[in-house]
MARNU-782302 format. One line per 2 residues: their letters; for each residue x, y, z of C-alpha. Coordinates in nm, 2 decimals, decimal comma. Layout:
N
a	X:Y:Z  ...
***
This chain:
177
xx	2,77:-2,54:0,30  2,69:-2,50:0,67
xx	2,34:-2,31:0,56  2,26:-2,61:0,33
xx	2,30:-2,85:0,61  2,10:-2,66:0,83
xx	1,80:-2,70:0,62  1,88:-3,05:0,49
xx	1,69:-3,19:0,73  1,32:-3,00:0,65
xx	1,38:-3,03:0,29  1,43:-3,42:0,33
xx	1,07:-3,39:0,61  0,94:-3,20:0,33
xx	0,97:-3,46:0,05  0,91:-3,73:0,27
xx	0,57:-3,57:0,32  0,49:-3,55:-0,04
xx	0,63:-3,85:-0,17  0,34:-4,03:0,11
xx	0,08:-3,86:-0,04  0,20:-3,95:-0,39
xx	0,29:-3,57:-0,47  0,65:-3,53:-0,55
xx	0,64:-3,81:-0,86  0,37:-3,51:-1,03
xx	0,60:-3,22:-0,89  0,88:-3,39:-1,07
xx	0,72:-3,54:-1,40  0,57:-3,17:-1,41
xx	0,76:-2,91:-1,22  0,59:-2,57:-1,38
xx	0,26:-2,63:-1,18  0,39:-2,60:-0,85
xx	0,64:-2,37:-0,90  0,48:-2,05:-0,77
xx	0,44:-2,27:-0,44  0,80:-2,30:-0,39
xx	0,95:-2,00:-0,58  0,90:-1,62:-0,54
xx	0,68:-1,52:-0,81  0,41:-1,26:-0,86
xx	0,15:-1,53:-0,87  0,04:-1,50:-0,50
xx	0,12:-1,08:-0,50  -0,25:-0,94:-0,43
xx	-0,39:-0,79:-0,72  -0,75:-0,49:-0,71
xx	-0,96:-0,78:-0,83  -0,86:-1,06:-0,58
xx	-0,81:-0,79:-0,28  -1,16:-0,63:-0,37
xx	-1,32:-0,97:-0,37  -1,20:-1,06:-0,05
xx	-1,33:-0,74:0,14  -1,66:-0,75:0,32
xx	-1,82:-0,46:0,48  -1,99:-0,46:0,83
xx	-2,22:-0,20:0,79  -2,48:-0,04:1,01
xx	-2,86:-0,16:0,94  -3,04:-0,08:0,65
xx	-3,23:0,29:0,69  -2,98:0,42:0,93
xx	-2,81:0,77:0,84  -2,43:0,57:0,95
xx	-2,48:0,35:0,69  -2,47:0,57:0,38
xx	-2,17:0,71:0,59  -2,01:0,38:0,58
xx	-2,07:0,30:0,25  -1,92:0,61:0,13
xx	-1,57:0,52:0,33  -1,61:0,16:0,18
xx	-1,63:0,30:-0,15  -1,35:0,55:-0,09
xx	-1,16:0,19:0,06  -1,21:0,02:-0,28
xx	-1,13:0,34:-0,51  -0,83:0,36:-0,31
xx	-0,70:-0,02:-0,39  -0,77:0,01:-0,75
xx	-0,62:0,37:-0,77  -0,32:0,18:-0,60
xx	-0,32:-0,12:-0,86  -0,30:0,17:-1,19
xx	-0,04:0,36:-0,99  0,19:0,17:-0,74
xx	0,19:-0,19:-0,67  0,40:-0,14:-0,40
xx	0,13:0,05:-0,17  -0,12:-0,26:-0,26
xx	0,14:-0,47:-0,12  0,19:-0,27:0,20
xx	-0,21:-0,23:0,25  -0,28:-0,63:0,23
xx	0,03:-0,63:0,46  -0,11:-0,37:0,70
xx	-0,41:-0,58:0,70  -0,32:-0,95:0,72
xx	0,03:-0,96:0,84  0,18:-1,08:0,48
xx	0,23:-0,87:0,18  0,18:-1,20:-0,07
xx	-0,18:-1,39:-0,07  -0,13:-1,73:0,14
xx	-0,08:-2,04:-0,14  -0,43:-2,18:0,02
xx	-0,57:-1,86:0,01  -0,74:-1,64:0,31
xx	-0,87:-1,85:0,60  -1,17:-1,58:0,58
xx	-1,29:-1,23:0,41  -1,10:-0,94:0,53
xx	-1,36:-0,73:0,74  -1,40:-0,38:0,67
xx	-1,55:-0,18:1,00  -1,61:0,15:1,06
xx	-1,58:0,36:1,36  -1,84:0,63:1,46
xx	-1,87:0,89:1,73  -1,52:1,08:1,68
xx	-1,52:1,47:1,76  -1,53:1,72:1,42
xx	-1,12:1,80:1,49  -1,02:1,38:1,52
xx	-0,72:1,30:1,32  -0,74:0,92:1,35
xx	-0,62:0,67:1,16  -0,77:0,32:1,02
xx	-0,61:0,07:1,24  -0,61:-0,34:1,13
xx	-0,68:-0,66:1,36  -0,42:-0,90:1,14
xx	-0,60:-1,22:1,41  -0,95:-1,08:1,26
xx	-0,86:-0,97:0,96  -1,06:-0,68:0,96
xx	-0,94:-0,31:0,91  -1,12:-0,05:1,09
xx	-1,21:0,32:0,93  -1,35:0,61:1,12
xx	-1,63:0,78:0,89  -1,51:1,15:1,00
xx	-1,33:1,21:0,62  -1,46:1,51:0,43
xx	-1,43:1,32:0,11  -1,19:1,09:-0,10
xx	-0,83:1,32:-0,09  -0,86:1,30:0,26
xx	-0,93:0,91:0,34  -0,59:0,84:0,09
xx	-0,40:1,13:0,33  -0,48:0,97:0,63
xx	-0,43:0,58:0,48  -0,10:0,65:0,33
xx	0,00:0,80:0,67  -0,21:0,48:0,82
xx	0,04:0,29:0,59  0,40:0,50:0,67
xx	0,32:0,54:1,04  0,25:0,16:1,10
xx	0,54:0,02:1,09  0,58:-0,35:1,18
xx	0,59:-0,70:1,06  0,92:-0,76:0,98
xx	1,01:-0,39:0,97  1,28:-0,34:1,20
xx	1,34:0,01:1,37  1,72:-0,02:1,24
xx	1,61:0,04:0,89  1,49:0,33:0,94
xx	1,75:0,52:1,10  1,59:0,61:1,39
xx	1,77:0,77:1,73  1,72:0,67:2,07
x	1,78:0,90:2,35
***
């Protein structure tokens, strides 16, 4: 009971706020539209297609020897979602997360494209990984991979290693010194 009255108060703000604009007589008369607003469903869980759409590379000028570079990492980027969607969900769900800060697509969408960058000028023996600007949205790739195994090594490490958002050190079982 003390948890309900705790949040009493924002769920009363909250209706408040849509009966003024005339929106809680249409959530009530018919409740199954809005539903994946207020419920957890799989509606807003980012899918290939809507993750793939939202993706906008920042290449290198047309001609230049980088950009083929580039476009090879961004196609490697894109083969790696969809290889994600056939196999595990989960890692799509951990990528948009490692990206923009949320693992489930915003109900009003994404203020803008997610930026794909790439990084030049490493030395032949770098081991770096991609690494995300959640303000920006934009992740950023460096173009030393020898070909597609190795970009979805160094991602899913990318993806293991960066732990944050939510992820608390506790569940992890880690040991401090």
């Amino acid at each position: 009971m003390y948890e309900c009255s705790k949040r009493m108060p924002m769920l009363h703000q909250i209706s408040s706020g849509l009966q003024v604009f005339g929106i809680l007589d249409s959530i009530k008369e018919h409740p199954q539209l809005l539903e994946p607003v207020f419920t957890e469903s799989s509606f807003f869980k980012p899918n290939a297609d809507t993750f793939i759409d939202n993706i906008v590379g920042s290449f290198r000028e047309d001609g230049s020897n980088d950009k083929l570079i580039e476009i090879d990492v961004f196609k490697y980027f894109t083969d790696f979602i969809e290889e994600c969607e056939c196999s595990n969900q989960e890692v799509l769900a951990k990528l948009f997360k490692f990206i923009t800060g949320t693992s489930l697509i915003p109900p009003l969408g994404l203020p803008k494209g997610i930026t794909v960058k790439f990084r030049h000028g490493c030395s032949a023996e770098c081991k770096c990984r991609a690494t995300t600007s959640t303000c920006d949205l934009s992740i950023t790739f460096p173009v030393h991979y020898s070909g597609p195994e190795e970009f979805k090594k160094y991602l899913d490490s990318a993806l293991v290693e960066g732990i944050g958002f939510g992820f608390s050190c506790f569940n992890h079982n880690f040991k401090f010194s």
